[in-house]
MDTraj code that builds the backbone (N, CA, C; nanometers):
import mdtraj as md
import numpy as np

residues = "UNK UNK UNK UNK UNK UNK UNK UNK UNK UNK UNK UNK UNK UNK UNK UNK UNK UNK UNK UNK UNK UNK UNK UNK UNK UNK UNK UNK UNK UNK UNK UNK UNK UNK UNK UNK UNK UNK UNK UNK UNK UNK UNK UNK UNK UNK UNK UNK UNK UNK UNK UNK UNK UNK UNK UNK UNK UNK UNK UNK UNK UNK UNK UNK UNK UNK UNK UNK UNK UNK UNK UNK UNK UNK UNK UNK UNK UNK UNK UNK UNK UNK UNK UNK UNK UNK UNK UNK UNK UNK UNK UNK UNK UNK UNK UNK UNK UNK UNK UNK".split()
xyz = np.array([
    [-0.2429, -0.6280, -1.4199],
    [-0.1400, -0.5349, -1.3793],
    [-0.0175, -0.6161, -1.3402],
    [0.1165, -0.5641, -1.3682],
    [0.2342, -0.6365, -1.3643],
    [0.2927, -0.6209, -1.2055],
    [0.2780, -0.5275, -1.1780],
    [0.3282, -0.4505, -1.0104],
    [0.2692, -0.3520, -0.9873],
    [0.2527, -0.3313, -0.8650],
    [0.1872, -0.2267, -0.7733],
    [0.2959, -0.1415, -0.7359],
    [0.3431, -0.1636, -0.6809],
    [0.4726, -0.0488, -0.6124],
    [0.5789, -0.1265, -0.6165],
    [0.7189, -0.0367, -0.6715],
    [0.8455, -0.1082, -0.7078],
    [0.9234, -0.0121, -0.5896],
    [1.1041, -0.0173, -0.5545],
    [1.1650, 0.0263, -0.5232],
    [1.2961, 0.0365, -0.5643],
    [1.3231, 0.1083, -0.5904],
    [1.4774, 0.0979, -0.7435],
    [1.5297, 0.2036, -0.6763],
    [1.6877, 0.1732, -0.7172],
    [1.8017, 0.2894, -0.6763],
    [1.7988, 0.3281, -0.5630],
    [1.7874, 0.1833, -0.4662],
    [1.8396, 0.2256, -0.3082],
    [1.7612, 0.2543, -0.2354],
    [1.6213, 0.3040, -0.2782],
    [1.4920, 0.4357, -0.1960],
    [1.4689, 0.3034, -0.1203],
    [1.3735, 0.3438, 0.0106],
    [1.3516, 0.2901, 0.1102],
    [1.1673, 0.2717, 0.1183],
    [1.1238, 0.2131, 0.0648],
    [0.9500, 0.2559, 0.0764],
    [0.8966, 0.1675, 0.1665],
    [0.7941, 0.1981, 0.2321],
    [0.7487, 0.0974, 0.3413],
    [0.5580, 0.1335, 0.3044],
    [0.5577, -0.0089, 0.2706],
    [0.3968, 0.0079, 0.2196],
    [0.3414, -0.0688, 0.3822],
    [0.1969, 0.0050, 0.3410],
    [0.1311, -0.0439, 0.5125],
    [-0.0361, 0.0145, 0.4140],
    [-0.1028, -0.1278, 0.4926],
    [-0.2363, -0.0924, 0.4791],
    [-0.2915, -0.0730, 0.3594],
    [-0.2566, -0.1483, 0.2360],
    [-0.3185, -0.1450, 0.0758],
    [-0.3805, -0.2933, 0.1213],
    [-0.4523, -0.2503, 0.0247],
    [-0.5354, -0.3595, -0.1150],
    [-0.5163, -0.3510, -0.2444],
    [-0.4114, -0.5054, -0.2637],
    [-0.4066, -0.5773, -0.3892],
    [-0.4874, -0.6517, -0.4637],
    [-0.5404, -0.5778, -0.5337],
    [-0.6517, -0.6839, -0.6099],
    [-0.5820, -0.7869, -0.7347],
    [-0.5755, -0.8885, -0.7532],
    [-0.5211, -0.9105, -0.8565],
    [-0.3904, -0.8752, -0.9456],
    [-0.2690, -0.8718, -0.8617],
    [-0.2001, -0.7936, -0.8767],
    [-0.0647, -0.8898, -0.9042],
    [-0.0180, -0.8705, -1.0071],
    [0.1121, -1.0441, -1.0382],
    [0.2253, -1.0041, -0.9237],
    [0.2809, -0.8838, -0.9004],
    [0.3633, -0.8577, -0.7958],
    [0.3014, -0.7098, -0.7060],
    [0.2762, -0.7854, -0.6254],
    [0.2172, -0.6678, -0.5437],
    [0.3504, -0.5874, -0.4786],
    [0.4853, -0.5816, -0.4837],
    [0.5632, -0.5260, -0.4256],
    [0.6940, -0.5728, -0.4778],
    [0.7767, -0.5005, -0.5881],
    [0.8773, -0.5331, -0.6692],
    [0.9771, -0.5009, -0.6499],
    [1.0972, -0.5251, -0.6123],
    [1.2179, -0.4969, -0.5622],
    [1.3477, -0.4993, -0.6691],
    [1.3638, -0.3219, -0.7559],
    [1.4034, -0.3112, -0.8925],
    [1.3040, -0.3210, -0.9648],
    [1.3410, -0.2479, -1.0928],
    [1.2452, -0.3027, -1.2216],
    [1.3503, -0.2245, -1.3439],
    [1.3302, -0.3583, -1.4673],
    [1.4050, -0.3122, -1.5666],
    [1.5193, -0.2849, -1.5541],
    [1.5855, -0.2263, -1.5899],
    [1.7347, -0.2118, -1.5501],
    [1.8470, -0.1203, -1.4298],
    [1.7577, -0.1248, -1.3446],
    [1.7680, -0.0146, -1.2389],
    [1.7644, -0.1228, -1.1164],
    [1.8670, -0.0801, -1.0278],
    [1.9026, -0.1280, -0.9088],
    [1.7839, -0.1814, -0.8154],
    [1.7825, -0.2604, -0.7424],
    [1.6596, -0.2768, -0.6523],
    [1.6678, -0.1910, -0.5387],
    [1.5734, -0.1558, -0.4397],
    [1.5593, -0.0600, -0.3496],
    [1.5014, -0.1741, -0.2322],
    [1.4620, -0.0815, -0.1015],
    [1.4253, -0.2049, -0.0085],
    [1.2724, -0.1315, 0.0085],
    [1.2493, -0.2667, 0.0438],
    [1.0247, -0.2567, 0.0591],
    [1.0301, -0.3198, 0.1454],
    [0.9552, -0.2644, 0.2760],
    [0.8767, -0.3427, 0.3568],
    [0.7343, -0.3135, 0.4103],
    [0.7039, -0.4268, 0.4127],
    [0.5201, -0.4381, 0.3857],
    [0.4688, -0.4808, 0.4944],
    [0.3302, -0.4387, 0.5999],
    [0.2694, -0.4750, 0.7017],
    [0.1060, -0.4495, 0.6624],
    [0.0225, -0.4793, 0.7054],
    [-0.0960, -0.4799, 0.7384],
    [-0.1405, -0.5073, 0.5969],
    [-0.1054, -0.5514, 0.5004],
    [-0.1683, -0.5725, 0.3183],
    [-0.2510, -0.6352, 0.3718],
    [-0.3346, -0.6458, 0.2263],
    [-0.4314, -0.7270, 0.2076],
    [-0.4016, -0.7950, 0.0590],
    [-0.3795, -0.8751, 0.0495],
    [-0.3546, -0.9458, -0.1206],
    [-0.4539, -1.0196, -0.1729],
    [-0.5604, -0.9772, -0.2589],
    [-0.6831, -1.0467, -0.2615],
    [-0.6529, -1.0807, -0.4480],
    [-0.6202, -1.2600, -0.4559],
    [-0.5838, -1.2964, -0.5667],
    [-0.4649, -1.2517, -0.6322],
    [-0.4312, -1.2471, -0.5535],
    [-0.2259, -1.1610, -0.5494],
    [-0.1376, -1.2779, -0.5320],
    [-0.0064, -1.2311, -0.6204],
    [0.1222, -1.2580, -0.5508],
    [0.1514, -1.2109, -0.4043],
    [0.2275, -1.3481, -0.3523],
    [0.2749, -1.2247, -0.1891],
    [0.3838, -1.1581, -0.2571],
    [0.4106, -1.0658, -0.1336],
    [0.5052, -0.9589, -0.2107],
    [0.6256, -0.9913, -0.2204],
    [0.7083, -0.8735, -0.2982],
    [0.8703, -0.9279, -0.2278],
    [0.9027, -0.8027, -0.1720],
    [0.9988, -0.8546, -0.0793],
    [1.0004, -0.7307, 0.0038],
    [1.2120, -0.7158, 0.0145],
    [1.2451, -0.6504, 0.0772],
    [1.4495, -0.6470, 0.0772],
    [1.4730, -0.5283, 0.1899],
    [1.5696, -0.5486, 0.2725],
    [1.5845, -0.4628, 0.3918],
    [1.5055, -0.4213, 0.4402],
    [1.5097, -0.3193, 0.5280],
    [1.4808, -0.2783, 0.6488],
    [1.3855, -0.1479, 0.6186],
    [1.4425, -0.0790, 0.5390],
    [1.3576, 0.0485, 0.5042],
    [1.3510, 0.1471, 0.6201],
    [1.2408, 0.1714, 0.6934],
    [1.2576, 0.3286, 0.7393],
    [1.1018, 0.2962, 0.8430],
    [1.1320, 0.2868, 0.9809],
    [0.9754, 0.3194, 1.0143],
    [0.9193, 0.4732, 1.0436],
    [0.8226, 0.4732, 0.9307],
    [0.7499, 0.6465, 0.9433],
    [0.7261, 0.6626, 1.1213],
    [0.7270, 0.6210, 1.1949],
    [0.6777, 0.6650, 1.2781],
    [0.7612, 0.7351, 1.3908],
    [0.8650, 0.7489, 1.3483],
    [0.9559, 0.8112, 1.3982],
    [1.0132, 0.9553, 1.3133],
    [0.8951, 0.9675, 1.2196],
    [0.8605, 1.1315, 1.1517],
    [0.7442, 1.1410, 1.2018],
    [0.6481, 1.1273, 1.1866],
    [0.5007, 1.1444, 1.2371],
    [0.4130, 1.0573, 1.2806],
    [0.3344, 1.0944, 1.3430],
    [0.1834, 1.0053, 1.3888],
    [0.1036, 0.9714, 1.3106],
    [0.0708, 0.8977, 1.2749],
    [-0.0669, 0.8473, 1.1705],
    [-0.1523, 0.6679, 1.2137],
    [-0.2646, 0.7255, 1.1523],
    [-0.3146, 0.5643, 1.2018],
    [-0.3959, 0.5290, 1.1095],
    [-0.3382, 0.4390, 1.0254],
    [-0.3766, 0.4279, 0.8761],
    [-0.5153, 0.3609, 0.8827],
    [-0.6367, 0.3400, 0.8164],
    [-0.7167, 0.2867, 0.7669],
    [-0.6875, 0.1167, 0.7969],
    [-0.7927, 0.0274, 0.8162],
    [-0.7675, -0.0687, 0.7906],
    [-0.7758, -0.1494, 0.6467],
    [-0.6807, -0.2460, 0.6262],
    [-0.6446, -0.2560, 0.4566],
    [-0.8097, -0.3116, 0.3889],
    [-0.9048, -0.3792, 0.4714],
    [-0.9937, -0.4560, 0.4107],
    [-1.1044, -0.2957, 0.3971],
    [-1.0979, -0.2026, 0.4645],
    [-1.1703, -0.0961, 0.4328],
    [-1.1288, 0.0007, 0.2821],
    [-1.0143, -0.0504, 0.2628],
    [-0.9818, 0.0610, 0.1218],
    [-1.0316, 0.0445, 0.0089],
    [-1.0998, -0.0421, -0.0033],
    [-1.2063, -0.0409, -0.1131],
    [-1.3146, 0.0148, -0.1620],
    [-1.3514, 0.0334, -0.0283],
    [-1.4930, 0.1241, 0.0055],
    [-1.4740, 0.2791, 0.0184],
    [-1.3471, 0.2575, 0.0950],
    [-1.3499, 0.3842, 0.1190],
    [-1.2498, 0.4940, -0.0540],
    [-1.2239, 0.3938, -0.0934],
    [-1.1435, 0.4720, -0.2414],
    [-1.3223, 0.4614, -0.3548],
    [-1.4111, 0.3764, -0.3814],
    [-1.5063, 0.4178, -0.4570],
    [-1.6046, 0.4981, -0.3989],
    [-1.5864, 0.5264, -0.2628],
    [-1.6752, 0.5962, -0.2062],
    [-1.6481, 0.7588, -0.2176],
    [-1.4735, 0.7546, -0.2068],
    [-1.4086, 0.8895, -0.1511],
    [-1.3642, 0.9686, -0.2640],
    [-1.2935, 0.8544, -0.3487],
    [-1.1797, 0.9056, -0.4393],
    [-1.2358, 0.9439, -0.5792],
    [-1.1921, 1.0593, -0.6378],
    [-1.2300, 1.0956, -0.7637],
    [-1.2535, 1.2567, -0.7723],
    [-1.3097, 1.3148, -0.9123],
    [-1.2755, 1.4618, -0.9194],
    [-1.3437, 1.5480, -0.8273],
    [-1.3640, 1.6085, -0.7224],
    [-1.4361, 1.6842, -0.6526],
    [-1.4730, 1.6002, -0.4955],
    [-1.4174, 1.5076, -0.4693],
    [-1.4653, 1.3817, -0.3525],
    [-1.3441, 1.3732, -0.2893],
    [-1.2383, 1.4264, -0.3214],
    [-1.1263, 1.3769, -0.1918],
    [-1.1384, 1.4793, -0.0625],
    [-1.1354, 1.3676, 0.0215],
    [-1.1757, 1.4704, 0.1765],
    [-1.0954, 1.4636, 0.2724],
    [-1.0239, 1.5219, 0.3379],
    [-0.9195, 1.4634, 0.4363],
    [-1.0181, 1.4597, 0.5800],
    [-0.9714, 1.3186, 0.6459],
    [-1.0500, 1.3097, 0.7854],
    [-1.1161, 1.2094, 0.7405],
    [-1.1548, 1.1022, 0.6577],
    [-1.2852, 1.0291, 0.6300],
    [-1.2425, 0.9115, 0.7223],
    [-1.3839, 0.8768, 0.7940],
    [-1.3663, 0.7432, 0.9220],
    [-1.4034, 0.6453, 0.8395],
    [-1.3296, 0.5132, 0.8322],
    [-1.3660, 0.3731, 0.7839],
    [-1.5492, 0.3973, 0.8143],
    [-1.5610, 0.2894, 0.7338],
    [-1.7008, 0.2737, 0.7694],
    [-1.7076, 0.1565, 0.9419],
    [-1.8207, 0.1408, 0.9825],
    [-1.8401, 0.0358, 1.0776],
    [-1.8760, -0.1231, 1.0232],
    [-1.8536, -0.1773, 1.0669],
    [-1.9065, -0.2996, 1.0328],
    [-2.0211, -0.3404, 0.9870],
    [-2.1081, -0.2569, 1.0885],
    [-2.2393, -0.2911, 1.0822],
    [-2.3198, -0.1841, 0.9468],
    [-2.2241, -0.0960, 0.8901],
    [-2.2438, 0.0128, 0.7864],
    [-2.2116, -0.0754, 0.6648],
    [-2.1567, -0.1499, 0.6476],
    [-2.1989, -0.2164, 0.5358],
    [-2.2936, -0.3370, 0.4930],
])
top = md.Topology()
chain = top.add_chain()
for i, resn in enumerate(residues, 1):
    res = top.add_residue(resn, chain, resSeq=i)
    for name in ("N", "CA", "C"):
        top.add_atom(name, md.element.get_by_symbol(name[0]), res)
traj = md.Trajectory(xyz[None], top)
């Protein structure tokens, strides 16, 4: 895979809490012929990744809403466990430590 998440034409995206598997740019700033946008990135996980690139400031969500994201080394488990046709559930708790 070439990139994971880009930001073009100014938009403001703020990634938090993925897993990059193998990923040549885990966080692309522009693509192709379109302006770059700003990315900023906290809690990743880059497993056999590029680090990212990241540009301004962006936007902290948390000054729209409350949320308390997953931890990034759990999204693995919890996307082959959760994700797919008839399996998406809202509310699902990481697993425990001792659960895997």
């Amino acid at each position: 895979m070439d990139y994971g998440i880009a930001s073009t034409q100014e938009a403001d995206v703020v990634v938090q809490a993925n897993t990059f598997k193998a990923v040549v740019h885990p966080t692309f700033c522009g693509y192709d012929d379109s302006d770059p946008g700003d990315i900023v990135e906290f809690d990743n996980l880059y497993d056999h990744s590029s680090l990212p690139q990241t540009r301004g400031q962006a936007f902290d969500p948390r000054a729209y809403y409350s949320f308390a994201p997953h931890n990034a080394a759990d999204i693995p488990w919890l996307v082959m466990t959760h994700a797919g046709a008839g399996q998406v559930q809202v509310g699902i708790a990481s697993p425990s430590p001792s659960g895997r």
